[in-house]
C-alpha positions in Angstrom: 3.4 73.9 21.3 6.0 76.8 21.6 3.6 78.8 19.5 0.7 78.2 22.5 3.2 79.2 24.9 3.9 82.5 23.6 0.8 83.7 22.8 -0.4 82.6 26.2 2.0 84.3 27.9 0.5 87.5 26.7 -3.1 86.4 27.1 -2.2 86.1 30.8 -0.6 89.4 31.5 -3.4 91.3 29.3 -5.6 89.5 31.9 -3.8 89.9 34.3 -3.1 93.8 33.8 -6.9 94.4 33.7 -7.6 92.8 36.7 -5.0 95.0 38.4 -6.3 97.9 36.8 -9.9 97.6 37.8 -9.3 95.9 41.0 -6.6 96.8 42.4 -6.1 100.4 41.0 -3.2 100.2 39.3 -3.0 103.1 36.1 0.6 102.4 35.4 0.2 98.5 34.5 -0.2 99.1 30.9 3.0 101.7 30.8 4.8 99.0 32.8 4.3 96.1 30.2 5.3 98.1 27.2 8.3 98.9 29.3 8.7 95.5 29.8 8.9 95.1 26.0 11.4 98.0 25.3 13.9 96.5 28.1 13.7 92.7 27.4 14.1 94.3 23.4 17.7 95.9 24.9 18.5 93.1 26.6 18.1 90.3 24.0 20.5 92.9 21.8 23.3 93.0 24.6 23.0 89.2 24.8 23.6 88.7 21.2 26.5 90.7 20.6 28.4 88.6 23.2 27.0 85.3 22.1 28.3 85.6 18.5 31.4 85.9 19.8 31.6 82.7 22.2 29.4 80.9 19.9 31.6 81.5 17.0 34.9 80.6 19.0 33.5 77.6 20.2 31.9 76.2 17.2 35.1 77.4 15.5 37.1 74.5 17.9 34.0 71.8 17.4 34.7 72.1 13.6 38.7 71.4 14.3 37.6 68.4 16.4 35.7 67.5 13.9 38.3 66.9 11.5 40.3 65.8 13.5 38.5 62.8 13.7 37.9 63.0 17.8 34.2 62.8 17.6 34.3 59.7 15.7 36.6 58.1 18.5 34.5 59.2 21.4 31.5 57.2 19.8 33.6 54.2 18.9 34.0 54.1 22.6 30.7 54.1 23.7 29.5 51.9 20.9 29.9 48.5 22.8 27.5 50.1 25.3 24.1 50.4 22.7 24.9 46.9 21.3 23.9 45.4 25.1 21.3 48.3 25.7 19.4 47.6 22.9 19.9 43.6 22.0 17.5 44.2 19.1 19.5 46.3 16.8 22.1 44.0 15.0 25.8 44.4 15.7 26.8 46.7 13.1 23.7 47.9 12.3 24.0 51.9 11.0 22.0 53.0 13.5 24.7 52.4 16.3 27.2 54.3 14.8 24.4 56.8 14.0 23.1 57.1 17.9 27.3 57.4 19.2 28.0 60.2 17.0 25.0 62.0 18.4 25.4 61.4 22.0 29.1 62.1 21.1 28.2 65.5 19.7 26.1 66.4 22.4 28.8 65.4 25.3 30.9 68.2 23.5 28.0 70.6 23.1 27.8 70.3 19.3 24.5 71.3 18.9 24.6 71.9 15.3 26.4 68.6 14.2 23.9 66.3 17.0 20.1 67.0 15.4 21.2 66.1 12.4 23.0 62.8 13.7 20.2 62.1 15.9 17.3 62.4 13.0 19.6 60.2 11.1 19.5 57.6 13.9 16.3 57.9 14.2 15.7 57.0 10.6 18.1 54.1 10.6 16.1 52.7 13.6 13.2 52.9 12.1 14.4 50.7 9.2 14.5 47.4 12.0 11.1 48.5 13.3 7.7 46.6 12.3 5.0 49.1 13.4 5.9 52.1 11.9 3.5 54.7 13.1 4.8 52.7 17.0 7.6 53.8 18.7 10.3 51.0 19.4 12.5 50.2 22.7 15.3 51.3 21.3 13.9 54.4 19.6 12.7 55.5 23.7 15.9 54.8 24.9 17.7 56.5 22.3 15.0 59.7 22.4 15.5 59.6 26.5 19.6 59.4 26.5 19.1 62.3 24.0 17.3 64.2 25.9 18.8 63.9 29.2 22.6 63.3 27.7 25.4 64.7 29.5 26.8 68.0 28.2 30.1 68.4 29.3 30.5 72.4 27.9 27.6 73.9 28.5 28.9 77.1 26.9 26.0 78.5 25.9 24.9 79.3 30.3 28.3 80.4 30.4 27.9 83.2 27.9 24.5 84.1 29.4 25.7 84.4 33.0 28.7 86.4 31.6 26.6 88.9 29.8 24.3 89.1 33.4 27.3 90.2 35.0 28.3 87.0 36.7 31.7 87.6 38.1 32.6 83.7 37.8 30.4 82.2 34.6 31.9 79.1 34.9 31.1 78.6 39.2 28.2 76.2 38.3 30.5 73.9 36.0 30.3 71.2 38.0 27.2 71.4 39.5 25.6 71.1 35.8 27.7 68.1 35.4 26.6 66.5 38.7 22.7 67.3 37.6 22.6 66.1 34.3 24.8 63.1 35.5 21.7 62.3 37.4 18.8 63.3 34.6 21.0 60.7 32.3 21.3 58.3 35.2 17.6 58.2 36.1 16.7 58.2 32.6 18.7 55.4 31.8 17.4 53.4 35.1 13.5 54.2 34.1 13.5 53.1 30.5 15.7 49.9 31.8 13.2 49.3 34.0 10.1 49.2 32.1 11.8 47.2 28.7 13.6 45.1 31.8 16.9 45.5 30.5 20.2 43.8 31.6 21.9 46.4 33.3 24.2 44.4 35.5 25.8 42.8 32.2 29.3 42.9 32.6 29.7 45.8 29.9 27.2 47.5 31.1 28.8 47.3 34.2 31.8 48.3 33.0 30.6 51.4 31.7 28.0 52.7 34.8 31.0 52.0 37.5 33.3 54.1 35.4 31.1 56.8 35.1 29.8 56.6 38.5 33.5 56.4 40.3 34.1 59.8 38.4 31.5 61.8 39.7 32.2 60.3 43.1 35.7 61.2 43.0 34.0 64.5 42.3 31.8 64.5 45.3 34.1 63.2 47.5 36.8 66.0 46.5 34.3 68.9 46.7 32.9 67.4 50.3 36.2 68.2 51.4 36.3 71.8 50.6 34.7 74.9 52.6 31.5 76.4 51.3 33.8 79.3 50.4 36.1 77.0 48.4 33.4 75.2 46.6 32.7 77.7 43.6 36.0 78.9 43.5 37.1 75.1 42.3 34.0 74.3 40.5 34.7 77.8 38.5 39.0 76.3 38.0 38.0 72.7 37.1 35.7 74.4 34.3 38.1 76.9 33.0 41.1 74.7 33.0 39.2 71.6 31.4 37.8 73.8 28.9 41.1 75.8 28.0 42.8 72.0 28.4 40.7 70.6 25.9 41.0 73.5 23.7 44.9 72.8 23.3 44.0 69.1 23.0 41.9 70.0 20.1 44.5 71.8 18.3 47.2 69.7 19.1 45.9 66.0 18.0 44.3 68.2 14.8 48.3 69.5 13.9 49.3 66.0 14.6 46.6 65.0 12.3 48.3 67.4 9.6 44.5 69.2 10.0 44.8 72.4 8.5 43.5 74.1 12.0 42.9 77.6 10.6 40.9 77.2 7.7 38.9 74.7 10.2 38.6 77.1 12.7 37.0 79.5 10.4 34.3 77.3 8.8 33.2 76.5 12.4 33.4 80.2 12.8 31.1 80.7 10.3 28.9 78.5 11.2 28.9 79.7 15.1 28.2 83.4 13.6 25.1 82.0 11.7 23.6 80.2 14.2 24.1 83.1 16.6 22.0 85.3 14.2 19.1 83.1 14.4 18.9 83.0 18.1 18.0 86.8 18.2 14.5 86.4 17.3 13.7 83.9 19.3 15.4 85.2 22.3 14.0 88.3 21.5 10.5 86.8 21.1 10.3 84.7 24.3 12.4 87.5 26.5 9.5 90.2 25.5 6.5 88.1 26.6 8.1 86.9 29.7 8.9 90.4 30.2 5.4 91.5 29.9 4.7 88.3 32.1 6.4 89.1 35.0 5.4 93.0 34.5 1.4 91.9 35.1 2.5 90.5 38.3 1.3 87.4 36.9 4.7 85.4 37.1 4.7 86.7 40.6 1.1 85.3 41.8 2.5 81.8 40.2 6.3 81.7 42.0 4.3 83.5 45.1 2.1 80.4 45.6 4.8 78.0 45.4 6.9 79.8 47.9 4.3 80.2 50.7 3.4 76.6 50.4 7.1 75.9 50.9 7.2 78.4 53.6 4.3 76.7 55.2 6.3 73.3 55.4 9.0 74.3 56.7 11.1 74.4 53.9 14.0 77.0 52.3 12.2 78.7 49.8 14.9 80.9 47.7 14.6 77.6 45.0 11.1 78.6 43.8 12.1 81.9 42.0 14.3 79.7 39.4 11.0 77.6 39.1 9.8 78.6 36.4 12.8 77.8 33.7 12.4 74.0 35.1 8.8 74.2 34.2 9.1 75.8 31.1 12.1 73.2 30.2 10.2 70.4 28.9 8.0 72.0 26.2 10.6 75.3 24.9 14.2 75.6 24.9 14.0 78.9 23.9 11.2 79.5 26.4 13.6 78.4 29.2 16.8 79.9 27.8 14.7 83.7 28.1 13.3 82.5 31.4 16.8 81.6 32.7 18.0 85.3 31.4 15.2 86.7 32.4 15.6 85.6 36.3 18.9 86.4 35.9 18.7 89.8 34.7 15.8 90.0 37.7 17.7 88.6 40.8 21.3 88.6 39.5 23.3 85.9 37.9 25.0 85.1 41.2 21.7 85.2 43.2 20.8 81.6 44.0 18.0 81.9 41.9 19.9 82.7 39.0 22.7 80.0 39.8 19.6 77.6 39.7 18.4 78.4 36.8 21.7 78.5 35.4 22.1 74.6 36.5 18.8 73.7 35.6 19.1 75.1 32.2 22.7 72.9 31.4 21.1 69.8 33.1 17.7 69.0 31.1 16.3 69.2 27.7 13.3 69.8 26.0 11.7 66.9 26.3 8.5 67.8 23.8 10.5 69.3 21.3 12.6 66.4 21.4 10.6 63.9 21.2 8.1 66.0 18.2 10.5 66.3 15.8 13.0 63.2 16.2 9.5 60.6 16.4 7.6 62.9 13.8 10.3 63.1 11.4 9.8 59.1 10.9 6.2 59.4 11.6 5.8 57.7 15.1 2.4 58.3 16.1 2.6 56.6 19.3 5.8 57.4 21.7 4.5 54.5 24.7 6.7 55.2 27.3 8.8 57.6 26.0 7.1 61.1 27.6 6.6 59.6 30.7 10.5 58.2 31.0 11.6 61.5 29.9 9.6 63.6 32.4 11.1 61.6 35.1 14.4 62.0 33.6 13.8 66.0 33.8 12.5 65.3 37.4 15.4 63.7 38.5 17.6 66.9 36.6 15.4 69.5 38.6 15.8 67.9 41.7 19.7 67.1 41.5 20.3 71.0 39.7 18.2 72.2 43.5 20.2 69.7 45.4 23.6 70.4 44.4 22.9 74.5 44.1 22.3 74.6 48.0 25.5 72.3 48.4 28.0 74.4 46.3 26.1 78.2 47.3 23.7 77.5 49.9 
C-alpha cells in the first residue's frame, strides 16, 4: 500500500507537469519539482535533528515508567473493562493483560513498547478463535480501540510544530485529546453496535461516565474562556501535565528504589534509534509530496474541495489540512510528511496547519493497522473491522475540524 502511494504521487506530478508544460506553457515546472526535492531534502534534515532530541527525552522517561511498574497499573485498571467488552475471552485469559498493556502504552505514547504488545495480543486471541484465517469480535474491537485509542502525549506533533516555528507547540493539546476522545468513542459505539454489545452494564458504565464527565469538565471549562484565552490554556494544561507527569515519573521510580538514570539512558537510546529510522521515511514521503504540490496537482485536488464548500455556503480554510486526513488511513508516514508539509506551506499556527496538527494526534492508520496486527496471525478476512475503523477515523476528522474552529476559529 504505502509503496503504491509513493510511487503514485510522482506519476501524478510527472503528469501533471506535462500537462502544464504543453498546455498551459509553463517552462519552469520541471526546475520547480527538482526544487521541490532539494527543499523537502533540507527540511526532513532540520526536522530530524530536533526530533532525536524530544524523541530521545521522552522515550528516555517512558523507559523510567516502565520500570517503575506504572504501565502495568494503568492496564490493571482498565482490565475489568475488556472482561465485559468481550464476554468471549475467559477471565484471566493472557490476552487481557496482553490488549491493557497495549492500549496502556499507547495512552502514554509508547510507540515502541505498544506494537509489540499489541501483536502479542493479537496472537493470544487468536489462540480462543475457531476460524483462523476469520477475524473474531474481539480481535475487531481490539484492532479498532487500537487504532483509534487515546494518546494522551502526542509528542511526536509537538516536535513537528516546534521545528515549523509554532510559537506555542503544545496550543492544540487539548483539542487532540477532545478528537481522539471522540474517534475512540465512536469506534467503540460502532463495533458495539454491530456485535450488540452490553454497553449499559454497570462496569461499563462505570468506565464511559468517568471518561465522559472528564472531557465535559473540559468543555465546560474551555466554553467559559474567550477565544483569546482558549490556546493560551490549552497550550498550560499541556505543558504542566506533561512536566507534572514527568516529576511523577521520577518520583514513584525513586520511591521504587528504580535506578532512574541508567533508565533514562536505555530509553535514551532507544529514542535516538528510532529517531534515525524516521529520516528515510520522512525524507521519502516529504520529497514526493513536495514534487506533488510543485505540479500543481495537490492544488487541483484541495482546489475542488474548497469551491464546492464555497458553493454551499460553508468556511472553507479546513480543506487545505485535507489531505493529511485522507492520507491517514493508509500511511502514517504519508500523513506525518503531509502534516509537515502543510505546515511548512501555510505556517504551523495557520488554521490549516493547527488542523492537521489535530488531525494527525487524533487518528491512526487504520490499513497499516489492521495489515500487520491481522496478517501477522494470518486473518484473511477482517468482517467488520475496516468499515468500523473508517467510521472511527470519520468521527476523528470531523471532531479534529470541529474543535479547531472552536479553540482558533
Amino acid at each position: 500500500m504505502l509503496n503504491r502511494i509513493w510511487i503514485g504521487f510522482f506519476i501524478i506530478a510527472f503528469g501533471a507537469s506535462v500537462f502544464q508544460w504543453l498546455v498551459l506553457d509553463n517552462a519552469l515546472i520541471f526546475e520547480q519539482l527538482v526544487n521541490a526535492i532539494f527543499d523537502m531534502s533540507k527540511v526532513t534534515v532540520d526536522i530530524a535533528i530536533g526530533l532525536i532530541g524530544i524523541l530521545s527525552f521522552w522515550l528516555g522517561m517512558m523507559k523510567i515508567a516502565e520500570r517503575a511498574g506504572i504501565v502495568e497499573k494503568i492496564s490493571v485498571a482498565i482490565s475489568p473493562l475488556f472482561t465485559k467488552l468481550m464476554p468471549e475471552v475467559p477471565k484471566g485469559h493472557p490476552a487481557i493483560g496482553s490488549m491493557t498493556m497495549n492500549l496502556s502504552a499507547n495512552f502514554l505514547g509508547l510507540d515502541n513498547a505498544a506494537t509489540p504488545l499489541g501483536l502479542k495480543a493479537m496472537q493470544d486471541l487468536q489462540t480462543l478463535n475457531p476460524k483462523k484465517d476469520t477475524a473474531t469480535n474481539a480481535q475487531i474491537l481490539f484492532l479498532v480501540l487500537n487504532t483509534s485509542s487515546v494518546t494522551l502525549f502526542p509528542m511526536a506533533v509537538f516536535v513537528y510544530r516546534a521545528q515549523q516555528g509554532a510559537a506555542n507547540p503544545t496550543d492544540v493539546f487539548i483539542p487532540i485529546l477532545l478528537a481522539t476522545f471522540a474517534s475512540t468513542l465512536a469506534g467503540l459505539v460502532v463495533v458495539s453496535l454491530v456485535q450488540k454489545i452490553q454497553l449499559f452494564n454497570r462496569v461499563i458504565l462505570l468506565y464511559l461516565s468517568s471518561a465522559m464527565a472528564m472531557v465535559m469538565a473540559l468543555v465546560v471549562y474551555f466554553a467559559s474562556l474567550t477565544a483569546d484565552a482558549l490556546a493560551q490554556q490549552s497550550s498550560l494544561f499541556g505543558n504542566l501535565l506533561i512536566f507534572s507527569t514527568i516529576l511523577g515519573f521520577l518520583l514513584i521510580a525513586t520511591y521504587r528504589k528504580v535506578v532512574v538514570y541508567d533508565a533514562f539512558i536505555e530509553g535514551a537510546k532507544e529514542g535516538f534509534n528510532t529517531s534515525i529510522k524516521l529520516i528515510p521515511y520522512l525524507l521519502a514521503m516529504l520529497c514526493a509530496i513536495g514534487v506533488f504540490r510543485a505540479s500543481g496537482a495537490l492544488d487541483l485536488i484541495v482546489d475542488s474541495f474548497r469551491y464546492l464548500v464555497v458553493v454551499l455556503g460553508g468556511d472553507s480554510r479546513f480543506v487545505d489540512a485535507l489531505p493529511t486526513a485522507m492520507i491517514k488511513p493508509l500511511s502514517g508516514s504519508g500523513a506525518r510528511a503531509m502534516m509537515v508539509e502543510t505546515m511548512n506551506t501555510h505556517g504551523a499556527d495557520s488554521f490549516a496547519g493547527r488542523l492537521a496538527s489535530i488531525i494527525q494526534g487524533s487518528t491512526e492508520t487504520t490499513f497499516y493497522v489492521l495489515a500487520v496486527y491481522f496478517g501477522s496471525v494470518g486473518i484473511k478476512h477482517s468482517r467488520h473491522a475496516i468499515s468500523c475503523g473508517l467510521i472511527a477515523d470519520l468521527a476523528g476528522v470531523t471532531a479534529a475540524v470541529g474543535v479547531c474552529y472552536w479553540f482558533f476559529g
